[in-house]
C-alpha positions as protocol buffer text, in pm:
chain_id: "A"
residue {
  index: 1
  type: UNK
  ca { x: 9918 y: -1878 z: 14596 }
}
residue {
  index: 2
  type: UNK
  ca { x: 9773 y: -2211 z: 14670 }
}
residue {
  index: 3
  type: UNK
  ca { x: 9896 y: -2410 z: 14976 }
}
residue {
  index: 4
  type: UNK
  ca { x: 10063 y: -2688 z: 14695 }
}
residue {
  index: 5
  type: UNK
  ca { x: 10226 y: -2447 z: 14512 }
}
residue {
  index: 6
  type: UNK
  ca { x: 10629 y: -2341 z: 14638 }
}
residue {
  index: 7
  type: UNK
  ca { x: 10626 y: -2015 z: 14705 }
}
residue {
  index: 8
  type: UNK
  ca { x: 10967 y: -1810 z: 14611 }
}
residue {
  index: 9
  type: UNK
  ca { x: 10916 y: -1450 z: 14599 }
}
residue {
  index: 10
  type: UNK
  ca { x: 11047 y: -1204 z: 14868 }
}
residue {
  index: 11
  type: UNK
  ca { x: 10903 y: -846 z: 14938 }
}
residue {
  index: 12
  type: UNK
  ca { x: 11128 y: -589 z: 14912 }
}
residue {
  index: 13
  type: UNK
  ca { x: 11308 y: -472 z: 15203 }
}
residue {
  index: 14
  type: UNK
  ca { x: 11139 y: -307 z: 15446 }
}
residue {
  index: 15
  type: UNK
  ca { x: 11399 y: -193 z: 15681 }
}
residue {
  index: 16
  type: UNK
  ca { x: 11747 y: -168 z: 15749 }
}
residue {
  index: 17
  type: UNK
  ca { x: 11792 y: -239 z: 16088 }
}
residue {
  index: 18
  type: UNK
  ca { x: 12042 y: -466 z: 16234 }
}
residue {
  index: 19
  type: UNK
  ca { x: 12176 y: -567 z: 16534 }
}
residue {
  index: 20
  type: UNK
  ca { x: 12548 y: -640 z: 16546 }
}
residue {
  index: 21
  type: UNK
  ca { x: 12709 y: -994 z: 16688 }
}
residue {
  index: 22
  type: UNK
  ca { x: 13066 y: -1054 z: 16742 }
}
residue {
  index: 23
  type: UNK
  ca { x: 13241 y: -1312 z: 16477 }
}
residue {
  index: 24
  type: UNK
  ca { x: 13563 y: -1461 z: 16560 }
}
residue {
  index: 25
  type: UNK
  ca { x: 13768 y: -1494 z: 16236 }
}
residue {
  index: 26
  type: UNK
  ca { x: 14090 y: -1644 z: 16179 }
}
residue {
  index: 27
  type: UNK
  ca { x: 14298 y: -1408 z: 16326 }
}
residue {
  index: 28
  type: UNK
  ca { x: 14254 y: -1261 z: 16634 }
}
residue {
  index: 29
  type: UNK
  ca { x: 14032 y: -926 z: 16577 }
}
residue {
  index: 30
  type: UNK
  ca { x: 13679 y: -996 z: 16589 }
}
residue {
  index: 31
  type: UNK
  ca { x: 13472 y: -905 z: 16285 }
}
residue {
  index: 32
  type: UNK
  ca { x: 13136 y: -760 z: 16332 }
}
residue {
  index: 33
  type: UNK
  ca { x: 12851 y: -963 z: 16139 }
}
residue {
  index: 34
  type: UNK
  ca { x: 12472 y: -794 z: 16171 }
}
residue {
  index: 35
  type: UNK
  ca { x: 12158 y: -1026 z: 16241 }
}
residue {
  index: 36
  type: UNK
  ca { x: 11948 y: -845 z: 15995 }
}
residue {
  index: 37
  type: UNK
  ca { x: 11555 y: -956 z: 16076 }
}
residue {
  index: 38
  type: UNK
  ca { x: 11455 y: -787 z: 15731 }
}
residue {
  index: 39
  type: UNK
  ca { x: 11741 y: -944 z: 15511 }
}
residue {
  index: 40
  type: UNK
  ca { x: 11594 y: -1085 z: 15222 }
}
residue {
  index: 41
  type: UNK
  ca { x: 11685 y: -1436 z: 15060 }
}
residue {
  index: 42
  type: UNK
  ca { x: 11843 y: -1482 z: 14789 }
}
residue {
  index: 43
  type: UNK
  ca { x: 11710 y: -1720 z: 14497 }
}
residue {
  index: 44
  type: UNK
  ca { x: 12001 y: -1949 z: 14558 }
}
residue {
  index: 45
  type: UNK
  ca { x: 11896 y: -1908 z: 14957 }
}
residue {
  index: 46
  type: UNK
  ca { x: 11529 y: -2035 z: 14880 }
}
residue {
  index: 47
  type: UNK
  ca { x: 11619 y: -2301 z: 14666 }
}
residue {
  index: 48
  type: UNK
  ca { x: 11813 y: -2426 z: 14967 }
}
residue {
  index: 49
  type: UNK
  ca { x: 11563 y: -2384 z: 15162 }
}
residue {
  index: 50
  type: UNK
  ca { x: 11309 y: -2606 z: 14945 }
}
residue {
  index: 51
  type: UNK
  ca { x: 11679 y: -2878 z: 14908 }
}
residue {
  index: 52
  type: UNK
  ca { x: 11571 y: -2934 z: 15297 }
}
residue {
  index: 53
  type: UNK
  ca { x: 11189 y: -3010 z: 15215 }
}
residue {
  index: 54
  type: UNK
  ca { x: 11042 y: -3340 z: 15202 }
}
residue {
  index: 55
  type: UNK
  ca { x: 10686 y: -3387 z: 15111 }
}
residue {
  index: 56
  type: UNK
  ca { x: 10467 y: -3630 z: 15185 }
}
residue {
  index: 57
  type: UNK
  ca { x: 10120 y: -3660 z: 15079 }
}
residue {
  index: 58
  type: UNK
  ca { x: 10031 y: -3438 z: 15373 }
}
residue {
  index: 59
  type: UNK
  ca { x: 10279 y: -3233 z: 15552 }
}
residue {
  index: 60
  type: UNK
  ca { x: 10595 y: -3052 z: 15413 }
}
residue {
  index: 61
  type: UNK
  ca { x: 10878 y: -3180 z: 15621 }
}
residue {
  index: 62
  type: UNK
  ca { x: 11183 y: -2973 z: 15733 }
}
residue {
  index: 63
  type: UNK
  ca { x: 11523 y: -3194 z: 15712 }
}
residue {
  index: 64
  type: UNK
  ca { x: 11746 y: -2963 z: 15781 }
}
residue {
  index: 65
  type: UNK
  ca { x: 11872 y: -2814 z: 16140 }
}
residue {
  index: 66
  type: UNK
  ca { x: 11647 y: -2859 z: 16392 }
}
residue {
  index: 67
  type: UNK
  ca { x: 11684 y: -2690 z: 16745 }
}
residue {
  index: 68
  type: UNK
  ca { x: 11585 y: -2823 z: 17084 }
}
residue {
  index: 69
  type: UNK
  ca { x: 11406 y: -2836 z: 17289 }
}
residue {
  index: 70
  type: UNK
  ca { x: 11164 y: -2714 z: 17081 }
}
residue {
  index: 71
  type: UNK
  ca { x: 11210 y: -2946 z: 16791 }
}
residue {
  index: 72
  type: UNK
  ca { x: 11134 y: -2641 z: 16555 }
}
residue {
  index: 73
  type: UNK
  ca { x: 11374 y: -2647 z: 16199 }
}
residue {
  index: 74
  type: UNK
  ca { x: 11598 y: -2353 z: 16164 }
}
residue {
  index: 75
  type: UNK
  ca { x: 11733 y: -2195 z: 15842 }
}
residue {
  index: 76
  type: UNK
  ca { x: 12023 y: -1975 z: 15792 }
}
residue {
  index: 77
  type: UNK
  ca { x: 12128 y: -1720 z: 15519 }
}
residue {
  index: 78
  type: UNK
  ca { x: 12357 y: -1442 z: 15502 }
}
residue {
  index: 79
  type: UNK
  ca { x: 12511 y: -1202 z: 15284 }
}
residue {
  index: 80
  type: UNK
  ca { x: 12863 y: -1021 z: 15324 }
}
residue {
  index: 81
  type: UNK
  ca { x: 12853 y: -919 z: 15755 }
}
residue {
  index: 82
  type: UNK
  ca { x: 12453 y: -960 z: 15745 }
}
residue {
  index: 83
  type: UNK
  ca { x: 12294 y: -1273 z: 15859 }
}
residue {
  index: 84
  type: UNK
  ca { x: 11927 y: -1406 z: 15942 }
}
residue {
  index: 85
  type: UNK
  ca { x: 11863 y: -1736 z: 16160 }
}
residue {
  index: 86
  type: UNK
  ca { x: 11459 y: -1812 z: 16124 }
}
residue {
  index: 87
  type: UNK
  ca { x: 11224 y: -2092 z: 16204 }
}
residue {
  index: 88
  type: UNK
  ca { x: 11184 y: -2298 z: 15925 }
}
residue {
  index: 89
  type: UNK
  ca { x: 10809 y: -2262 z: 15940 }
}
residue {
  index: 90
  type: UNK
  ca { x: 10790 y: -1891 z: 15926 }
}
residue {
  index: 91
  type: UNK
  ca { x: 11065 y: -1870 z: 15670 }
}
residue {
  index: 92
  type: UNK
  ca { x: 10778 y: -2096 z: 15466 }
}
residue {
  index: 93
  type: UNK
  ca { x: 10486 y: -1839 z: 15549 }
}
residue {
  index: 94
  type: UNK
  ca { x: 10664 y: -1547 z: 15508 }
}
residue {
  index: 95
  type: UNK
  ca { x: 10760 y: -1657 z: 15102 }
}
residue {
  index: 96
  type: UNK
  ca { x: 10413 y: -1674 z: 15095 }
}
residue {
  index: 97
  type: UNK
  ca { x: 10271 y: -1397 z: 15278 }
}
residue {
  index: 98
  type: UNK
  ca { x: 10616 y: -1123 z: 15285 }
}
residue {
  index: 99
  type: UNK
  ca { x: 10761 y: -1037 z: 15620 }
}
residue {
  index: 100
  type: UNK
  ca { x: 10534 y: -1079 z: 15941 }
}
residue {
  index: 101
  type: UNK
  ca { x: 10480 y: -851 z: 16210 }
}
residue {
  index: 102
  type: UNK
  ca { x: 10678 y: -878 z: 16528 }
}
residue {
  index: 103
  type: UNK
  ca { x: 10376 y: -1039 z: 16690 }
}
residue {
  index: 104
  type: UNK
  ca { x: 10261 y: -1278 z: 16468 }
}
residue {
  index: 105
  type: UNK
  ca { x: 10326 y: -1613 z: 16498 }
}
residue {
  index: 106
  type: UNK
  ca { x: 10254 y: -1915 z: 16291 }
}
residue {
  index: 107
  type: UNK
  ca { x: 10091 y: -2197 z: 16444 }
}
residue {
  index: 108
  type: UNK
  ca { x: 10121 y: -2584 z: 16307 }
}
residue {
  index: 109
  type: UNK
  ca { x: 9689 y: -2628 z: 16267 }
}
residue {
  index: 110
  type: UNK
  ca { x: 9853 y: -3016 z: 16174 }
}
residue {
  index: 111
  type: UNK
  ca { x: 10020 y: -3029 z: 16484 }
}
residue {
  index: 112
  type: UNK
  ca { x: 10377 y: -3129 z: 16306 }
}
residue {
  index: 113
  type: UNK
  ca { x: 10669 y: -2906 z: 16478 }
}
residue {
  index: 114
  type: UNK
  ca { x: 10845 y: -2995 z: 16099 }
}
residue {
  index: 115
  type: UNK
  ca { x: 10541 y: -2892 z: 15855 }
}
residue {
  index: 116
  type: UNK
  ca { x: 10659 y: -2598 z: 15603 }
}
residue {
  index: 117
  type: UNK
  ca { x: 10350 y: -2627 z: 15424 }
}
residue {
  index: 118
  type: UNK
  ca { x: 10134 y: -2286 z: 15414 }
}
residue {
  index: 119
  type: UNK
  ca { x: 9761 y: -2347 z: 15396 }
}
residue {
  index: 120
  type: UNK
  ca { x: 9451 y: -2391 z: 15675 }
}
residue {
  index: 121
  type: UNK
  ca { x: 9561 y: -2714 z: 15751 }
}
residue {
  index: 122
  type: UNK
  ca { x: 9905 y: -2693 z: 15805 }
}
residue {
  index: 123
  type: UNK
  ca { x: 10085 y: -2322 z: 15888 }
}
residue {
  index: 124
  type: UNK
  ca { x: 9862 y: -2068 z: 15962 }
}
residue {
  index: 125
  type: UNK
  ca { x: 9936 y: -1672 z: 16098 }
}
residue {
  index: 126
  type: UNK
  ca { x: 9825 y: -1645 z: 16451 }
}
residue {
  index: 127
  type: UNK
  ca { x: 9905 y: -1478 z: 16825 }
}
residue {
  index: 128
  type: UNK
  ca { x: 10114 y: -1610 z: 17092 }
}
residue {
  index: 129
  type: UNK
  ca { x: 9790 y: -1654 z: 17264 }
}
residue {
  index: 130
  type: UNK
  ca { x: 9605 y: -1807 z: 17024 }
}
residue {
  index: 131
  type: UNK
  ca { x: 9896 y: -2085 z: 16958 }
}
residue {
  index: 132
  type: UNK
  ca { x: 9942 y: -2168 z: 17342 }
}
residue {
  index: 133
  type: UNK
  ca { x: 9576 y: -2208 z: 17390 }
}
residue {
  index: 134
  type: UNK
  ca { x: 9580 y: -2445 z: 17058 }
}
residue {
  index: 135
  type: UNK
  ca { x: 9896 y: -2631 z: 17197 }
}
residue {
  index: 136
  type: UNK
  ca { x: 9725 y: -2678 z: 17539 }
}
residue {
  index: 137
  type: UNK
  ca { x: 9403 y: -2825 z: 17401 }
}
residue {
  index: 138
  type: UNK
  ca { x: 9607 y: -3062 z: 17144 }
}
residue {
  index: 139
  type: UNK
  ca { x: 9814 y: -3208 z: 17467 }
}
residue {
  index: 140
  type: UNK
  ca { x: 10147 y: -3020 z: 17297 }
}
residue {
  index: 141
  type: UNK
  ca { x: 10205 y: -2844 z: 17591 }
}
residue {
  index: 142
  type: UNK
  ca { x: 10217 y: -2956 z: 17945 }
}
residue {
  index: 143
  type: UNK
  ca { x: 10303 y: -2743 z: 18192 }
}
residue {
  index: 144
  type: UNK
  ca { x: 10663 y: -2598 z: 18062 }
}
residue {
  index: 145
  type: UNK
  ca { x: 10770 y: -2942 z: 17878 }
}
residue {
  index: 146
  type: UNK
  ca { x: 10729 y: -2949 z: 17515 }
}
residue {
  index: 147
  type: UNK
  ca { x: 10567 y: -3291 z: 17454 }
}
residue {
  index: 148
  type: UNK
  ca { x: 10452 y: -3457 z: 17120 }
}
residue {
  index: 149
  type: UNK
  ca { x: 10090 y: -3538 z: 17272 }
}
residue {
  index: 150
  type: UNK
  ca { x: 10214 y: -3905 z: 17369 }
}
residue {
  index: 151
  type: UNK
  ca { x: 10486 y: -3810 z: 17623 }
}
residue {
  index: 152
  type: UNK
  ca { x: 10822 y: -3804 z: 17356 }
}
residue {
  index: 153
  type: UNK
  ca { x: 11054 y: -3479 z: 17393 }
}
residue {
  index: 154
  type: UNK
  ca { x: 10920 y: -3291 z: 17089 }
}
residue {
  index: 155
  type: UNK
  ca { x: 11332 y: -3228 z: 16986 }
}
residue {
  index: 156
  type: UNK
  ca { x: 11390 y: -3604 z: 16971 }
}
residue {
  index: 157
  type: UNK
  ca { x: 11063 y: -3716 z: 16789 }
}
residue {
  index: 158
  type: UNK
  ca { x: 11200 y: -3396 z: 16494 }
}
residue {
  index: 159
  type: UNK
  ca { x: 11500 y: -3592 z: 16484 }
}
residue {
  index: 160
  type: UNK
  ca { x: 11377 y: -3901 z: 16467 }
}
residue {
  index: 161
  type: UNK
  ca { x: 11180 y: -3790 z: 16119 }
}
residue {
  index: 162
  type: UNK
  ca { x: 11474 y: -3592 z: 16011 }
}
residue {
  index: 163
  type: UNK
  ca { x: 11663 y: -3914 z: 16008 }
}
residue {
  index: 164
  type: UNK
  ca { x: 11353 y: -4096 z: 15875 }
}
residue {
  index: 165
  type: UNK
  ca { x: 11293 y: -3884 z: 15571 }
}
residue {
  index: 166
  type: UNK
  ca { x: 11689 y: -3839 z: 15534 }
}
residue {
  index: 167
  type: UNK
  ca { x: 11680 y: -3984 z: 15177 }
}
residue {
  index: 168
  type: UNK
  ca { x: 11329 y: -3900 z: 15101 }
}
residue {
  index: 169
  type: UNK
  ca { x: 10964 y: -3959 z: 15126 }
}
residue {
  index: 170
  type: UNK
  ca { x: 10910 y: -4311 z: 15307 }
}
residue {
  index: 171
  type: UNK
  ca { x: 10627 y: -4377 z: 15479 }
}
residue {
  index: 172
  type: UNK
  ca { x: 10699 y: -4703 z: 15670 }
}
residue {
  index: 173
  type: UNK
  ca { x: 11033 y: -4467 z: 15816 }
}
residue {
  index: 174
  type: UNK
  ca { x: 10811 y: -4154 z: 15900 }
}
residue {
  index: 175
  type: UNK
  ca { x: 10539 y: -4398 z: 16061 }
}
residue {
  index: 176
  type: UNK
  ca { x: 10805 y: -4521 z: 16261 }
}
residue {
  index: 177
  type: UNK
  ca { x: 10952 y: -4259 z: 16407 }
}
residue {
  index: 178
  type: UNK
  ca { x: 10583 y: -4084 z: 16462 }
}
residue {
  index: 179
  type: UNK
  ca { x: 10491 y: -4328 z: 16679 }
}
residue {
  index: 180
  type: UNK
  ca { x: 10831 y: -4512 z: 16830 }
}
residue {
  index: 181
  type: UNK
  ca { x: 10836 y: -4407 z: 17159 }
}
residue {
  index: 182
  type: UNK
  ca { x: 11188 y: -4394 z: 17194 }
}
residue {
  index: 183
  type: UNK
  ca { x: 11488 y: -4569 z: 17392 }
}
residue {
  index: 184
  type: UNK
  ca { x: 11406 y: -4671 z: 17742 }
}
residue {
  index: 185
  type: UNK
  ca { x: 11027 y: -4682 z: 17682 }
}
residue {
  index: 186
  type: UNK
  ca { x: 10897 y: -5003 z: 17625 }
}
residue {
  index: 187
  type: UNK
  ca { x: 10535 y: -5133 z: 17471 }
}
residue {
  index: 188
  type: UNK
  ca { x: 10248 y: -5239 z: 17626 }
}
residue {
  index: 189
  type: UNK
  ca { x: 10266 y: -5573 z: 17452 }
}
């Protein structure tokens, strides 16, 4: 699998353990729905998944929902009373790699909260460790505020690229909302 290529296959499942979360329904009774870490997607899942990709001629971005404050995409499937809520990014690795250990995370080696793309210069499996330490010496991380490196919340500078790429690639839109430093911060000229 090369880092250009879509990846769509799922290993089989490896487990069947679920945790169960209240569901109100229509009526008053509660159903009981399962977060299910090892649910695999369906085909029709994935190809949602890749609806909510944008690519540009370097990263892979994530248009879909987005979660603050970390400014990380989310993706949810389910099936029946089982459901899985993932980051966007390891959702991407894990097509390409199968399910990850509990301890693995993947780190963003192009420093884009939004990248889905899988390859040395984009997602990358790595510890907790590992990822803070990158963070911390990219200026991600300061103290316990997720920044962007220039002082943005990293949730608003997401949305900001959500909204640019909302109809597709453009890079005048994405450049924009890179670099726009937001309402109530003005330039230095």
């Amino acid at each position: 699998m090369t880092e250009d290529s879509e990846p769509g296959l799922w290993p089989s499942e490896q487990s069947d353990g679920h945790t169960p979360v209240d569901e109100p329904t229509s009526n008053s009774a509660r159903a009981r729905r399962y977060v299910d870490a090892s649910l695999p997607p369906s085909k029709k899942d994935i190809a949602r998944f890749w609806s909510k990709v944008v690519k540009s001629p370097t990263c892979w971005y994530w248009v879909g929902a987005i979660s603050a404050p970390d400014g990380y995409g989310r993706f949810n499937y389910q099936r029946k009373n089982r459901q899985r809520t993932v980051l966007a990014h390891r959702f991407s690795v894990e097509l390409t790699h199968g399910l990850l250990d509990e301890g693995v995370v993947c780190e963003h080696k192009c420093n884009e909260p939004l990248c889905v793309r899988v390859g040395p210069k984009h997602l990358v499996e790595s510890t907790y460790a590992e990822n803070v330490r990158f963070a911390i010496a990219m200026g991600r991380l300061s103290g316990h505020t997720l920044l962007d490196g220039s002082g943005r919340a990293r949730y608003d500078r997401s949305v900001a690229i959500r909204e640019a790429l909302r109809y597709g690639y453009d890079e005048k839109a994405l450049f924009r909302a890179k670099t726009d430093p937001g309402p109530g911060q003005s330039t230095l000229f």
